[in-house]
PDBQT receptor file of N, H, CA, C and O in Angstrom, charges set to zero:
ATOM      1  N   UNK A   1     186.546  98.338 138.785  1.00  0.00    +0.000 N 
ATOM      2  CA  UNK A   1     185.219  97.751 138.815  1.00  0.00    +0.000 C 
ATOM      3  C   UNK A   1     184.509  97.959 137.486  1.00  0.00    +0.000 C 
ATOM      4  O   UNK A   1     183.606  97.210 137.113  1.00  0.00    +0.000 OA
ATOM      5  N   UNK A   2     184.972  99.060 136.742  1.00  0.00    +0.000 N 
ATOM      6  H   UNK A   2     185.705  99.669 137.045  1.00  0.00    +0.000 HD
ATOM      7  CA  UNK A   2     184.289  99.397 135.818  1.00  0.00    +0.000 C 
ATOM      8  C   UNK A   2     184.778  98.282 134.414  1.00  0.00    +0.000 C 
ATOM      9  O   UNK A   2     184.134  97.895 133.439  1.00  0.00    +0.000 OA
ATOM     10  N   UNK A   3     185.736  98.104 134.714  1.00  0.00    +0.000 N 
ATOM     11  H   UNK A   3     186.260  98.419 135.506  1.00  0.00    +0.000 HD
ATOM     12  CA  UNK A   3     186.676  97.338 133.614  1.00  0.00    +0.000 C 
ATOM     13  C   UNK A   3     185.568  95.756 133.714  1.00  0.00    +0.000 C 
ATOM     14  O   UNK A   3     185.001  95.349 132.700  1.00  0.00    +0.000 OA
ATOM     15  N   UNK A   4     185.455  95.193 134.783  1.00  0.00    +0.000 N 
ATOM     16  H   UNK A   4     185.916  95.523 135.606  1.00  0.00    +0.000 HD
ATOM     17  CA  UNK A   4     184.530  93.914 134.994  1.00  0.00    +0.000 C 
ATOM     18  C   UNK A   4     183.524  94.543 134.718  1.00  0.00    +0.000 C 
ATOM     19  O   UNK A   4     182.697  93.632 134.708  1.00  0.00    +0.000 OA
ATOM     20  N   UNK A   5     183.166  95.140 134.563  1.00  0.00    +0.000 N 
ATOM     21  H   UNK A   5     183.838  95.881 134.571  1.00  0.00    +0.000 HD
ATOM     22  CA  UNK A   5     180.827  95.249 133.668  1.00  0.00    +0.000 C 
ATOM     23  C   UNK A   5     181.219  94.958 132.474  1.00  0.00    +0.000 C 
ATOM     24  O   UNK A   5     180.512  94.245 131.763  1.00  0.00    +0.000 OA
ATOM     25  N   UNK A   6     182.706  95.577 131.931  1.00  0.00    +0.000 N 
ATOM     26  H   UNK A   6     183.280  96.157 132.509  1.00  0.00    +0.000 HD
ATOM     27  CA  UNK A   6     183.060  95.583 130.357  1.00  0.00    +0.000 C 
ATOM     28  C   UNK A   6     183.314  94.430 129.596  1.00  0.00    +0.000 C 
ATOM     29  O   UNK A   6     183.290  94.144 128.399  1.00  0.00    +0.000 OA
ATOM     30  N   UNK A   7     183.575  93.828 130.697  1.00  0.00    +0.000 N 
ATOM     31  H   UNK A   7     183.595  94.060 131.669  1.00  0.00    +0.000 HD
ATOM     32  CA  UNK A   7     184.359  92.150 130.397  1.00  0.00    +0.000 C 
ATOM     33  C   UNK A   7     183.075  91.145 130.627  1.00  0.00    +0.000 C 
ATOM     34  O   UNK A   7     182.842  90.181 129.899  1.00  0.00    +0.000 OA
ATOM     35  N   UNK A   8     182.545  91.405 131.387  1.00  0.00    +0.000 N 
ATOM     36  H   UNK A   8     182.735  92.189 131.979  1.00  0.00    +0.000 HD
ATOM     37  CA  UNK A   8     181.136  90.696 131.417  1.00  0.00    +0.000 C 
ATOM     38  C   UNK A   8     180.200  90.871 130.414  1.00  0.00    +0.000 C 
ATOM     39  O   UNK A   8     179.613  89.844 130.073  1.00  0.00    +0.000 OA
ATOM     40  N   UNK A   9     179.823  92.184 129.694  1.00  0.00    +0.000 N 
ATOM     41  H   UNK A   9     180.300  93.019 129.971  1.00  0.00    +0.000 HD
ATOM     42  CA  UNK A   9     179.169  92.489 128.732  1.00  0.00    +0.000 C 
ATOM     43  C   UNK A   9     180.011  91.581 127.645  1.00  0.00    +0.000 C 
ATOM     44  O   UNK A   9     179.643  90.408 127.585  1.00  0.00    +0.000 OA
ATOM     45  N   UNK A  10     180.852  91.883 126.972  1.00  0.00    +0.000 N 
ATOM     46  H   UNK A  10     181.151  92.836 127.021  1.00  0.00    +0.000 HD
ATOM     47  CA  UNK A  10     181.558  91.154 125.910  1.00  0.00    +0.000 C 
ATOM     48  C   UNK A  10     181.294  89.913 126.014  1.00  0.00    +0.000 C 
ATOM     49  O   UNK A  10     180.938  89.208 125.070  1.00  0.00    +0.000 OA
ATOM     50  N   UNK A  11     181.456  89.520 127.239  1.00  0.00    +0.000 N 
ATOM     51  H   UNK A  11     181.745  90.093 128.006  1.00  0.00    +0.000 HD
ATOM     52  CA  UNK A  11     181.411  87.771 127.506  1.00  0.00    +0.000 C 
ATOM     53  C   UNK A  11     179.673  87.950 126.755  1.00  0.00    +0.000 C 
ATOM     54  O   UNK A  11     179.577  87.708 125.552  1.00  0.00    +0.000 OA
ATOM     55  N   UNK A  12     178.896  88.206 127.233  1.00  0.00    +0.000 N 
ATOM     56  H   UNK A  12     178.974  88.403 128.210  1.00  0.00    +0.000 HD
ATOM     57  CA  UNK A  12     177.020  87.705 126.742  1.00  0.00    +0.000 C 
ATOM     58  C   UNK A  12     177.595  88.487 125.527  1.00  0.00    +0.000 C 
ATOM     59  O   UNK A  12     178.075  87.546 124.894  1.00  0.00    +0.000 OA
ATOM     60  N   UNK A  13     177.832  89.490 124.865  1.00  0.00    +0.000 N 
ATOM     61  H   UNK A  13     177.442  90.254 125.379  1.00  0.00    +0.000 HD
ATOM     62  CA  UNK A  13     177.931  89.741 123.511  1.00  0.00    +0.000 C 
ATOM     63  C   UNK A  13     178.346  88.335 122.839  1.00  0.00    +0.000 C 
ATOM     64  O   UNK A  13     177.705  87.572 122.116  1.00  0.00    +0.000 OA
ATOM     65  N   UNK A  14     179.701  88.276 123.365  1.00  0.00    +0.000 N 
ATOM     66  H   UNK A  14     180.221  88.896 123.953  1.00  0.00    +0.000 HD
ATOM     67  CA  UNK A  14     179.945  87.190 122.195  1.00  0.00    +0.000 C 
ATOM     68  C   UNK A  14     179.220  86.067 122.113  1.00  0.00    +0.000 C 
ATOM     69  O   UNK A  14     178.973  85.433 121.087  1.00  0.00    +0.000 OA
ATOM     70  N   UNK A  15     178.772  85.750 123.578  1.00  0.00    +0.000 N 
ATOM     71  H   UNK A  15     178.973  86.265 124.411  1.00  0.00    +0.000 HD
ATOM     72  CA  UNK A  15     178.182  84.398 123.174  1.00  0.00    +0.000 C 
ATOM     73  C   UNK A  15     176.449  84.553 122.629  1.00  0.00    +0.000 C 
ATOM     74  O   UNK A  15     175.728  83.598 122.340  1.00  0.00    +0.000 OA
ATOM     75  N   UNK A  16     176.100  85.848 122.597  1.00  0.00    +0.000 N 
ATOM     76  H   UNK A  16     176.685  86.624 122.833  1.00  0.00    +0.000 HD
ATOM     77  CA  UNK A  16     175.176  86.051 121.280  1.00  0.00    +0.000 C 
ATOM     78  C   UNK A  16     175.317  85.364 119.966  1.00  0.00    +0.000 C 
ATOM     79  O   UNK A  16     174.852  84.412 119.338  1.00  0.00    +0.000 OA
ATOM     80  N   UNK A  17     176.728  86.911 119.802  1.00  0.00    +0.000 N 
ATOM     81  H   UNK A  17     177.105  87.684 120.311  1.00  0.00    +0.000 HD
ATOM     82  CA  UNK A  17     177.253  86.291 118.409  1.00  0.00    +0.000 C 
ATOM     83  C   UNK A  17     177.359  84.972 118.270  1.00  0.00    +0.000 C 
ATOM     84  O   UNK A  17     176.895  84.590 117.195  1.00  0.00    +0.000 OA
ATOM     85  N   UNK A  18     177.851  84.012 119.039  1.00  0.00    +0.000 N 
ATOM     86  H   UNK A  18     178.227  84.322 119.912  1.00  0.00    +0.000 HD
ATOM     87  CA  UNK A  18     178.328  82.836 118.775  1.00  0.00    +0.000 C 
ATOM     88  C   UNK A  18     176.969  82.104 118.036  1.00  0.00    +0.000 C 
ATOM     89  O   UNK A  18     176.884  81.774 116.853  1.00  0.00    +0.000 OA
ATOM     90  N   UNK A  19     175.928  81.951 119.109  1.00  0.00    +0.000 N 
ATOM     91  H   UNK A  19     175.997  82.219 120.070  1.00  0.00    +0.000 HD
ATOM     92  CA  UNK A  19     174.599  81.289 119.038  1.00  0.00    +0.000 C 
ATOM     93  C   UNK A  19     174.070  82.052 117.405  1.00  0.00    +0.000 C 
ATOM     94  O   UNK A  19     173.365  81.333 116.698  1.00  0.00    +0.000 OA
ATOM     95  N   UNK A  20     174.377  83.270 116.950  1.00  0.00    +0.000 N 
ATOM     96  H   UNK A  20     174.949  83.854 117.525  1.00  0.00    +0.000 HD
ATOM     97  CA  UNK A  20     174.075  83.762 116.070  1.00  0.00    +0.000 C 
ATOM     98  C   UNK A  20     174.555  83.760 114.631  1.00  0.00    +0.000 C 
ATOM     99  O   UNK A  20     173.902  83.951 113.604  1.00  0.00    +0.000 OA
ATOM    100  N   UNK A  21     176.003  83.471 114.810  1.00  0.00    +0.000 N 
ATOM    101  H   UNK A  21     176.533  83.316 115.644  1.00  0.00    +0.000 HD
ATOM    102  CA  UNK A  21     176.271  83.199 113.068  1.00  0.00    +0.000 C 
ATOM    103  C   UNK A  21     177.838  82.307 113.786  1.00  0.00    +0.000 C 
ATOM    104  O   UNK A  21     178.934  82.549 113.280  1.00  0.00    +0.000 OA
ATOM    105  N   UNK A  22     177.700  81.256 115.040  1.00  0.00    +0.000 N 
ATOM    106  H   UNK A  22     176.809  81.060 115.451  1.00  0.00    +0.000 HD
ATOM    107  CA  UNK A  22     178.105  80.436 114.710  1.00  0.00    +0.000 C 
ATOM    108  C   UNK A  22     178.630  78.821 113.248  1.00  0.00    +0.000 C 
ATOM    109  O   UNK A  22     179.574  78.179 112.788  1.00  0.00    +0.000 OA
ATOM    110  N   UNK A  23     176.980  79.034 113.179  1.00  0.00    +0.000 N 
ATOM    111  H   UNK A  23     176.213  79.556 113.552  1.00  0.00    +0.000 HD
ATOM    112  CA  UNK A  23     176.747  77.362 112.299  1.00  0.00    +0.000 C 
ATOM    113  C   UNK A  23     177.599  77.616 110.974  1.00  0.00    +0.000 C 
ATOM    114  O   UNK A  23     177.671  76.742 110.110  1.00  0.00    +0.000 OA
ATOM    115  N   UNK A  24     178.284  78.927 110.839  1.00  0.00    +0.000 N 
ATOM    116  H   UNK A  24     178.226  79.637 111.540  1.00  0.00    +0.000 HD
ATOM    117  CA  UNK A  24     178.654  79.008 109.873  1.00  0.00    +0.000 C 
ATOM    118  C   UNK A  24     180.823  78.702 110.348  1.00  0.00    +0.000 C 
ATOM    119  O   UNK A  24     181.832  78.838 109.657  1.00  0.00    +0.000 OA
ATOM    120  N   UNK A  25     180.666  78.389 111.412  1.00  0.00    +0.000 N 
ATOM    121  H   UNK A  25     179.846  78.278 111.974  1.00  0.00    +0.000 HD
ATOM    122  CA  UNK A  25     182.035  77.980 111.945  1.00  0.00    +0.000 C 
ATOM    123  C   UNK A  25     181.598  76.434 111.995  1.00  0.00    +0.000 C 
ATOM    124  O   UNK A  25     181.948  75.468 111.317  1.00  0.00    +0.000 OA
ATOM    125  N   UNK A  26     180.737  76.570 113.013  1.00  0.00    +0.000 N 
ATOM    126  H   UNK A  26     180.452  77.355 113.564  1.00  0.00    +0.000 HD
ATOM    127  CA  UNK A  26     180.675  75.286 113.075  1.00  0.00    +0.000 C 
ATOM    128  C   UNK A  26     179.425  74.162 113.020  1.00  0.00    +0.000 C 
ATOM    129  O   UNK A  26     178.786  74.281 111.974  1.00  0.00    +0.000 OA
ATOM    130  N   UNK A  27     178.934  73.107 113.896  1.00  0.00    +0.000 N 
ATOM    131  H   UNK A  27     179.453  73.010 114.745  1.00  0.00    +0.000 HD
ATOM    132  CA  UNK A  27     177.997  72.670 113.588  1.00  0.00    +0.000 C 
ATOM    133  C   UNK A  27     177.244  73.633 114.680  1.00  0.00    +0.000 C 
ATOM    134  O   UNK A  27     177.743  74.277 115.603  1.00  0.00    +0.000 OA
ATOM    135  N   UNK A  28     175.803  73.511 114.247  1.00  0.00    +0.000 N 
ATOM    136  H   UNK A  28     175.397  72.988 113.497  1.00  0.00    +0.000 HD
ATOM    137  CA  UNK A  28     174.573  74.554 114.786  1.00  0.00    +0.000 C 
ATOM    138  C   UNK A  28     174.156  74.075 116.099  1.00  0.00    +0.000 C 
ATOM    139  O   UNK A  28     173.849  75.039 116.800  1.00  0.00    +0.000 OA
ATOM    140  N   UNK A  29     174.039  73.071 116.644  1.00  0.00    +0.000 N 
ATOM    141  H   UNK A  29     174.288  72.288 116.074  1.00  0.00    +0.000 HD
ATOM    142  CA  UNK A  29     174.146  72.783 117.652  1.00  0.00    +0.000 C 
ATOM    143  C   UNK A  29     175.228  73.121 118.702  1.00  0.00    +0.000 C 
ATOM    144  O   UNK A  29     175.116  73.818 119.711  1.00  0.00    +0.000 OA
ATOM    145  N   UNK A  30     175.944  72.680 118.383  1.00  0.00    +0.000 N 
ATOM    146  H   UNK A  30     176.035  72.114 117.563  1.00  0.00    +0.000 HD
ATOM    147  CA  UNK A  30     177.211  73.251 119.425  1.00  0.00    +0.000 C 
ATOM    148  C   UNK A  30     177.426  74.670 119.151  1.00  0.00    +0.000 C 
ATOM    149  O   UNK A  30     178.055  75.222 120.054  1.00  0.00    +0.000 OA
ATOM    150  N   UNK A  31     177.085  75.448 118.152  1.00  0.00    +0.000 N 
ATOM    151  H   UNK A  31     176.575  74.999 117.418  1.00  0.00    +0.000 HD
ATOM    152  CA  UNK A  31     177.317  76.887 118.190  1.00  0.00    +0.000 C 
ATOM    153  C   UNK A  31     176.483  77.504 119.496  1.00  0.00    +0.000 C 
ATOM    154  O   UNK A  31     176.726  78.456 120.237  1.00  0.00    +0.000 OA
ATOM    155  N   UNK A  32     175.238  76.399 119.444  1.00  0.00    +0.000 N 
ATOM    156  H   UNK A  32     175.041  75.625 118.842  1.00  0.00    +0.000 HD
ATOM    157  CA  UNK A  32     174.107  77.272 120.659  1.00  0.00    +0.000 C 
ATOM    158  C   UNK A  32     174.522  76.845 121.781  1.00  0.00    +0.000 C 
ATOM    159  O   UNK A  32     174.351  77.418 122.857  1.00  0.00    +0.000 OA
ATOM    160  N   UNK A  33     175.064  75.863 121.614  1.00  0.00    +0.000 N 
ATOM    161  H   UNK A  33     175.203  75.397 120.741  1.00  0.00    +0.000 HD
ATOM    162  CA  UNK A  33     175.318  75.236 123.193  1.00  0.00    +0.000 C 
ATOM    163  C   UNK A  33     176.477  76.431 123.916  1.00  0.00    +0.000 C 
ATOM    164  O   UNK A  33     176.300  76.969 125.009  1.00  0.00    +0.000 OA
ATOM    165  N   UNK A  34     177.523  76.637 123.110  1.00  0.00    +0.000 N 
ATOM    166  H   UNK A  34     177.667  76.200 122.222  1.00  0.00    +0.000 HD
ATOM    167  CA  UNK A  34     178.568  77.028 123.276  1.00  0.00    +0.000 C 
ATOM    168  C   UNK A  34     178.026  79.013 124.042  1.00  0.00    +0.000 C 
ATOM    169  O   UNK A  34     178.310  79.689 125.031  1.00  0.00    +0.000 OA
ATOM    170  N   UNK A  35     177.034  79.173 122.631  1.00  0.00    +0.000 N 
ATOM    171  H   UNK A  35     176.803  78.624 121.828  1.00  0.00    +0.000 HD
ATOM    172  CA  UNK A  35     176.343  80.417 122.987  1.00  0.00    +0.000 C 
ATOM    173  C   UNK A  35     175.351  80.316 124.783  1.00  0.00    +0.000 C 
ATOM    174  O   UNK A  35     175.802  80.810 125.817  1.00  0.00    +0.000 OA
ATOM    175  N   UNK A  36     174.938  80.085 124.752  1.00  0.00    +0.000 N 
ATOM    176  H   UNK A  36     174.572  79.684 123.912  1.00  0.00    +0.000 HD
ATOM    177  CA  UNK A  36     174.010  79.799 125.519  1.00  0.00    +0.000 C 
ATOM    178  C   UNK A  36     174.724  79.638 126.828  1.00  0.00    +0.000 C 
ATOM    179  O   UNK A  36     174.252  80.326 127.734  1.00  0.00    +0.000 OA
ATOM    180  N   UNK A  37     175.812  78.845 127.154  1.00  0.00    +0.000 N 
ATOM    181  H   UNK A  37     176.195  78.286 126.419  1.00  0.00    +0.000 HD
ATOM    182  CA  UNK A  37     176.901  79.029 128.318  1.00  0.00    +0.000 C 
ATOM    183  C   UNK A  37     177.768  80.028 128.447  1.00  0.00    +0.000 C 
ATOM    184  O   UNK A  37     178.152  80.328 129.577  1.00  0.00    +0.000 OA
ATOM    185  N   UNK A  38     178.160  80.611 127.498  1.00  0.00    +0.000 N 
ATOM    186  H   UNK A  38     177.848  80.367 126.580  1.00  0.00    +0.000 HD
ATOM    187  CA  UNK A  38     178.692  81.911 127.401  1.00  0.00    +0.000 C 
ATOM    188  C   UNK A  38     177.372  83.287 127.891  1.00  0.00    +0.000 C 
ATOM    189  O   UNK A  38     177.664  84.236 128.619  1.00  0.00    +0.000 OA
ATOM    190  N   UNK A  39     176.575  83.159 127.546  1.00  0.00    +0.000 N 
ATOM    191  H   UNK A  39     176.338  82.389 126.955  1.00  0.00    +0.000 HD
ATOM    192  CA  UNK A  39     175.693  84.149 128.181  1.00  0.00    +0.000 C 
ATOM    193  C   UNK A  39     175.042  83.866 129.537  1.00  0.00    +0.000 C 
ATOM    194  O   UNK A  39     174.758  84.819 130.263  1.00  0.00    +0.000 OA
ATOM    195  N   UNK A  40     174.875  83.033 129.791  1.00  0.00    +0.000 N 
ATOM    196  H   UNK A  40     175.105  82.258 129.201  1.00  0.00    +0.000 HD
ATOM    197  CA  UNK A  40     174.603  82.147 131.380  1.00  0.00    +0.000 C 
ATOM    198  C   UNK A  40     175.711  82.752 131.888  1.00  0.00    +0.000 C 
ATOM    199  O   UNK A  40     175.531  83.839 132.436  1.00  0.00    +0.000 OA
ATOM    200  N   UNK A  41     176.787  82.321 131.838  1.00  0.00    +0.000 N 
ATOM    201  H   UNK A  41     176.934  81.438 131.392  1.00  0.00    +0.000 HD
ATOM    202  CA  UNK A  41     177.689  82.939 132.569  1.00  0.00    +0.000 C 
ATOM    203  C   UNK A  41     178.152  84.141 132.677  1.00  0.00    +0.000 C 
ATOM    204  O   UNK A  41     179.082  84.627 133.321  1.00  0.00    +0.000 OA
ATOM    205  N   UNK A  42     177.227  84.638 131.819  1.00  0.00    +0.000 N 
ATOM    206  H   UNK A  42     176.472  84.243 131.297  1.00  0.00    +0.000 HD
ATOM    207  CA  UNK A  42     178.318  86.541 131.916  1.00  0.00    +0.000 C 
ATOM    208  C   UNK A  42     176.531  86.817 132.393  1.00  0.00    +0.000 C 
ATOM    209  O   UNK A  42     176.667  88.034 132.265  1.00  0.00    +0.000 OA
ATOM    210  N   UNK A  43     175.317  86.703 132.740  1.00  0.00    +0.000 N 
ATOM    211  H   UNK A  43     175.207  85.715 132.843  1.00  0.00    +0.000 HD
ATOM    212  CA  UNK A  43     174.697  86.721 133.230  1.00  0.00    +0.000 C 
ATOM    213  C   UNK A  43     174.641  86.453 135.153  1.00  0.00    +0.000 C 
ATOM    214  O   UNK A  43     174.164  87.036 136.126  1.00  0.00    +0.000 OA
ATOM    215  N   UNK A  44     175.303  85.433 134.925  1.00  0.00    +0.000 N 
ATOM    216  H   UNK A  44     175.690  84.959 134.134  1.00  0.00    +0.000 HD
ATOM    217  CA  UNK A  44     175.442  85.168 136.364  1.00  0.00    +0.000 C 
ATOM    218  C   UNK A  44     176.598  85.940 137.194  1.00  0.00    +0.000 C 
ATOM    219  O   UNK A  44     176.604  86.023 138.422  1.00  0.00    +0.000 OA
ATOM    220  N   UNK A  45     177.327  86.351 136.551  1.00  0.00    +0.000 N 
ATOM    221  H   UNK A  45     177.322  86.284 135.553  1.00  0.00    +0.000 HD
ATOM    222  CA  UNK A  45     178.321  86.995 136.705  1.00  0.00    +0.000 C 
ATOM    223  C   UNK A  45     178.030  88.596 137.132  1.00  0.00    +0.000 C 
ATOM    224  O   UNK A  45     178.486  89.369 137.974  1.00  0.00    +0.000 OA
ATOM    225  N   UNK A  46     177.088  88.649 136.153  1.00  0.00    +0.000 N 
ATOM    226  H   UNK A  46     176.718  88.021 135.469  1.00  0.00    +0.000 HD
ATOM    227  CA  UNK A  46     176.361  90.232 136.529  1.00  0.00    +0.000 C 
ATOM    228  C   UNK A  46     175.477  90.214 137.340  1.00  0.00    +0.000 C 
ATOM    229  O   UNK A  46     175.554  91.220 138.045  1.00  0.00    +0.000 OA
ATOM    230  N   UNK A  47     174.445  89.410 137.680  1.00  0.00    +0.000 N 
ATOM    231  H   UNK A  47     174.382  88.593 137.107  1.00  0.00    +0.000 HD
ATOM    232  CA  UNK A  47     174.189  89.578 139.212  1.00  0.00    +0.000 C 
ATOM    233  C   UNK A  47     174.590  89.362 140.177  1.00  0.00    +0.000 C 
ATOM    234  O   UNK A  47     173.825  89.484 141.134  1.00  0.00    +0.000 OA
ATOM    235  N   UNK A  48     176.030  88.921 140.420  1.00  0.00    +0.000 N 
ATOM    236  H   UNK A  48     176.652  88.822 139.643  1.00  0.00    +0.000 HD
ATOM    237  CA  UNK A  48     176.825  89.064 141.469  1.00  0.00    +0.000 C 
ATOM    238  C   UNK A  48     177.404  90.225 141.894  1.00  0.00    +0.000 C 
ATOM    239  O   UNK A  48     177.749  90.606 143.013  1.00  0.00    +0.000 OA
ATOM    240  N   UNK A  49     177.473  90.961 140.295  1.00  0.00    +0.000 N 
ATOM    241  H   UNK A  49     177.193  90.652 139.386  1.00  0.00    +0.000 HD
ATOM    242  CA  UNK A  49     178.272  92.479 140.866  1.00  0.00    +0.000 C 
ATOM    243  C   UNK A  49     177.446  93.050 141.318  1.00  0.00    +0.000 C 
ATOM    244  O   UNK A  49     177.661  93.745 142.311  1.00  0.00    +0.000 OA
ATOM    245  N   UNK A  50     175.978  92.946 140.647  1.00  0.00    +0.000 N 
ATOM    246  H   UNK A  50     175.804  92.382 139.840  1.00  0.00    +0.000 HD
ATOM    247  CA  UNK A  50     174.964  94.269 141.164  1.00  0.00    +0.000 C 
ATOM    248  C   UNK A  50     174.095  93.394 142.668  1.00  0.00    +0.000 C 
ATOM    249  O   UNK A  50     173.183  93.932 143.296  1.00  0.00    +0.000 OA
ATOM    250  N   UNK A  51     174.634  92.040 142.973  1.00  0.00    +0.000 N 
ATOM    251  H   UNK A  51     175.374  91.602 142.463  1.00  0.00    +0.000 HD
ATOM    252  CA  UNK A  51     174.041  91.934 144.385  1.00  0.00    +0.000 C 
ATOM    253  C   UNK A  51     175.331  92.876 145.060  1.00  0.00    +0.000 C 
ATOM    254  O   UNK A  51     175.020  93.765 145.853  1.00  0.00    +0.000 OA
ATOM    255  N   UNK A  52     176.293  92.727 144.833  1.00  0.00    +0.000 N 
ATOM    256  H   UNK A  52     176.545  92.005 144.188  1.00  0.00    +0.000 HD
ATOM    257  CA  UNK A  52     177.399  93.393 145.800  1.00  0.00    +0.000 C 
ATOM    258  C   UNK A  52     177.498  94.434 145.724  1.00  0.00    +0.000 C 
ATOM    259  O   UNK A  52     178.406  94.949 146.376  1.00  0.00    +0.000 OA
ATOM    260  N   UNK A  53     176.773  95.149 145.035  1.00  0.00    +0.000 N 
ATOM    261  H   UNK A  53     176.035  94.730 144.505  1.00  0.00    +0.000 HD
ATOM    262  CA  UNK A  53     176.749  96.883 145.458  1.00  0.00    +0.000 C 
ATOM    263  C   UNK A  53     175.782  97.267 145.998  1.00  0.00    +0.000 C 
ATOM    264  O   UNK A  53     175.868  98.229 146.762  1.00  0.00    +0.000 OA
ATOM    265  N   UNK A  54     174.455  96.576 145.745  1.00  0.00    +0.000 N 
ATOM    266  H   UNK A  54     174.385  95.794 145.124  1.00  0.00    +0.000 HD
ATOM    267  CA  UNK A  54     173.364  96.678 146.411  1.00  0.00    +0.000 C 
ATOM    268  C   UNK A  54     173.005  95.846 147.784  1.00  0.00    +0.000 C 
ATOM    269  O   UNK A  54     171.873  95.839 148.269  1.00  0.00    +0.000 OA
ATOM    270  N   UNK A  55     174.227  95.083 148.388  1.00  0.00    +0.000 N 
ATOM    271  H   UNK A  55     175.146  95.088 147.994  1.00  0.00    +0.000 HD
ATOM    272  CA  UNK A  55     173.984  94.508 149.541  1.00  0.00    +0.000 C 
ATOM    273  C   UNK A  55     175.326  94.778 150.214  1.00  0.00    +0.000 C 
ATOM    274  O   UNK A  55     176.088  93.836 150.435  1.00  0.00    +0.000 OA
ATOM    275  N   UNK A  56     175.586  95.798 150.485  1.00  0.00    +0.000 N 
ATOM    276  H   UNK A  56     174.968  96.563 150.305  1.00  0.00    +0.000 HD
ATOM    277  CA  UNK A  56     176.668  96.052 150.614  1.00  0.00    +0.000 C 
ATOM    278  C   UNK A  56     177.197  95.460 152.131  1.00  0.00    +0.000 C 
ATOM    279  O   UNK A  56     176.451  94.855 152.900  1.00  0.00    +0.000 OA
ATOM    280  N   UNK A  57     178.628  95.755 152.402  1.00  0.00    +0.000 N 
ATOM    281  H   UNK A  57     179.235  96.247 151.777  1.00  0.00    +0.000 HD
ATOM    282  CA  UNK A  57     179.142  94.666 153.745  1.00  0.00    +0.000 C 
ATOM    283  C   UNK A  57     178.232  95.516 155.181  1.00  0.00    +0.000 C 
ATOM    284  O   UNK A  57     177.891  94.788 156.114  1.00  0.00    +0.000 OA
ATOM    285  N   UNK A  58     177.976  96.683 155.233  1.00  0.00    +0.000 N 
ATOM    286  H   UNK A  58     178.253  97.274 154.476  1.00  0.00    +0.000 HD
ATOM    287  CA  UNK A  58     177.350  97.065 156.492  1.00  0.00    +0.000 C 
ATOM    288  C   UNK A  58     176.324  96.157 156.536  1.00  0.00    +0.000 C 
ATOM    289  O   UNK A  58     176.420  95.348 157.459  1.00  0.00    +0.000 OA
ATOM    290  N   UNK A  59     174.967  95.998 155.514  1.00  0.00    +0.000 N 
ATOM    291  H   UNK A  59     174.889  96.655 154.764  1.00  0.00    +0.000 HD
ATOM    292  CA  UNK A  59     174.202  94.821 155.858  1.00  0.00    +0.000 C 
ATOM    293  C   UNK A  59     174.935  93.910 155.862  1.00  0.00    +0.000 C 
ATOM    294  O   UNK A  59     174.576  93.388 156.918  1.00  0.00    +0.000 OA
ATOM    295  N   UNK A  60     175.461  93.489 155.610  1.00  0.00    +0.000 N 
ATOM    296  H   UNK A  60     175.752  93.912 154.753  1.00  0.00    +0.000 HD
ATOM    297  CA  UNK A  60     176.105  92.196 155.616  1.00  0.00    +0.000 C 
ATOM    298  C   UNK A  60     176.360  91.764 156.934  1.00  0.00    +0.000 C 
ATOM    299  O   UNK A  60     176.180  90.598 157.288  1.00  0.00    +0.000 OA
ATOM    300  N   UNK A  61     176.790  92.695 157.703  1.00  0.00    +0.000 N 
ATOM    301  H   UNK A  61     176.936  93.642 157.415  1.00  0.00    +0.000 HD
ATOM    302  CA  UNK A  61     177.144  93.024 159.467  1.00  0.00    +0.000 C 
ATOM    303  C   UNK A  61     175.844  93.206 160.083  1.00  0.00    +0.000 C 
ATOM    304  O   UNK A  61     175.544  92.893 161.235  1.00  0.00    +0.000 OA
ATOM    305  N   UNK A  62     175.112  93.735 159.220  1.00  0.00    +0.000 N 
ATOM    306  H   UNK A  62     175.357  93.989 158.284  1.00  0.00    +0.000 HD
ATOM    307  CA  UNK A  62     173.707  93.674 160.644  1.00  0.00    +0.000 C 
ATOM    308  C   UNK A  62     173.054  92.577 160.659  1.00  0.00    +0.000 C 
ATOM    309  O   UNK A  62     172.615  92.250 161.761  1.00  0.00    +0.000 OA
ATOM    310  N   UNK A  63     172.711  91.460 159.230  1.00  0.00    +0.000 N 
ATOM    311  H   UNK A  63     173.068  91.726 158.335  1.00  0.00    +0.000 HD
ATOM    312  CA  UNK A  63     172.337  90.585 159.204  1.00  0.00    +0.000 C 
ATOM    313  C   UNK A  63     173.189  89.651 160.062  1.00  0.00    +0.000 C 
ATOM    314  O   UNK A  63     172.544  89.455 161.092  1.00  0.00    +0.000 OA
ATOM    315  N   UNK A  64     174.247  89.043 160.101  1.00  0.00    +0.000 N 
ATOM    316  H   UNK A  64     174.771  89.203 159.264  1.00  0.00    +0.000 HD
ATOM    317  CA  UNK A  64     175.109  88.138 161.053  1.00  0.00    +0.000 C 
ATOM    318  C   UNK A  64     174.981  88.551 162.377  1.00  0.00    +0.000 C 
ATOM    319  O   UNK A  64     175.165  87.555 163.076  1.00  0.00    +0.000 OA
ATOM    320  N   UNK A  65     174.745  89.585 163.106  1.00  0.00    +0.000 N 
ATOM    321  H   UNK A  65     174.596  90.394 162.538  1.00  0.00    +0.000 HD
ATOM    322  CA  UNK A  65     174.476  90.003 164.424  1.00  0.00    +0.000 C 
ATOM    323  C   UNK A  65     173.228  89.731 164.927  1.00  0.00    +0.000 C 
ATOM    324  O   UNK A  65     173.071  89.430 166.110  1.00  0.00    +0.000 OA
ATOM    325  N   UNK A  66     171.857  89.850 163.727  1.00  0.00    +0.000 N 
ATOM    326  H   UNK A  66     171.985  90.094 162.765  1.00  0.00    +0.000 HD
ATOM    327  CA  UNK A  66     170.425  89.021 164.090  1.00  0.00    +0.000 C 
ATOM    328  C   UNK A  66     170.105  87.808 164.699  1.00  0.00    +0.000 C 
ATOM    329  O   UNK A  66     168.928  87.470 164.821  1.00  0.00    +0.000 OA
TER     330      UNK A  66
């Protein structure tokens, strides 16, 4: 579990970097675009792990029995 926070962090790192000294790869637009989905997604990614530790399956079981 610990290995996925690590891999998720890197993912929004890079796509920092990307948005950040992309234009010098490529054109500046698509550097942000490219950035900007890369951190969306390692964003979204991380509140999935921390809903699933913080909602863990016992609620998960009392809510479906309501």
């Amino acid at each position: 579990m610990k290995i996925k926070r690590v891999v998720i962090f890197g993912i929004i790192v890079l796509g920092a970097l990307i948005m950040g000294f992309g234009d010098n790869f490529m054109q500046d637009e698509y550097a942000q675009s490219i950035g900007i989905v890369l951190m969306m997604f390692g964003l979204y990614k991380t509140t999935q792990v921390w809903s699933n530790e913080n909602y863990g399956p016992e609620e998960k079981d009392k809510e479906e029995e309501s």
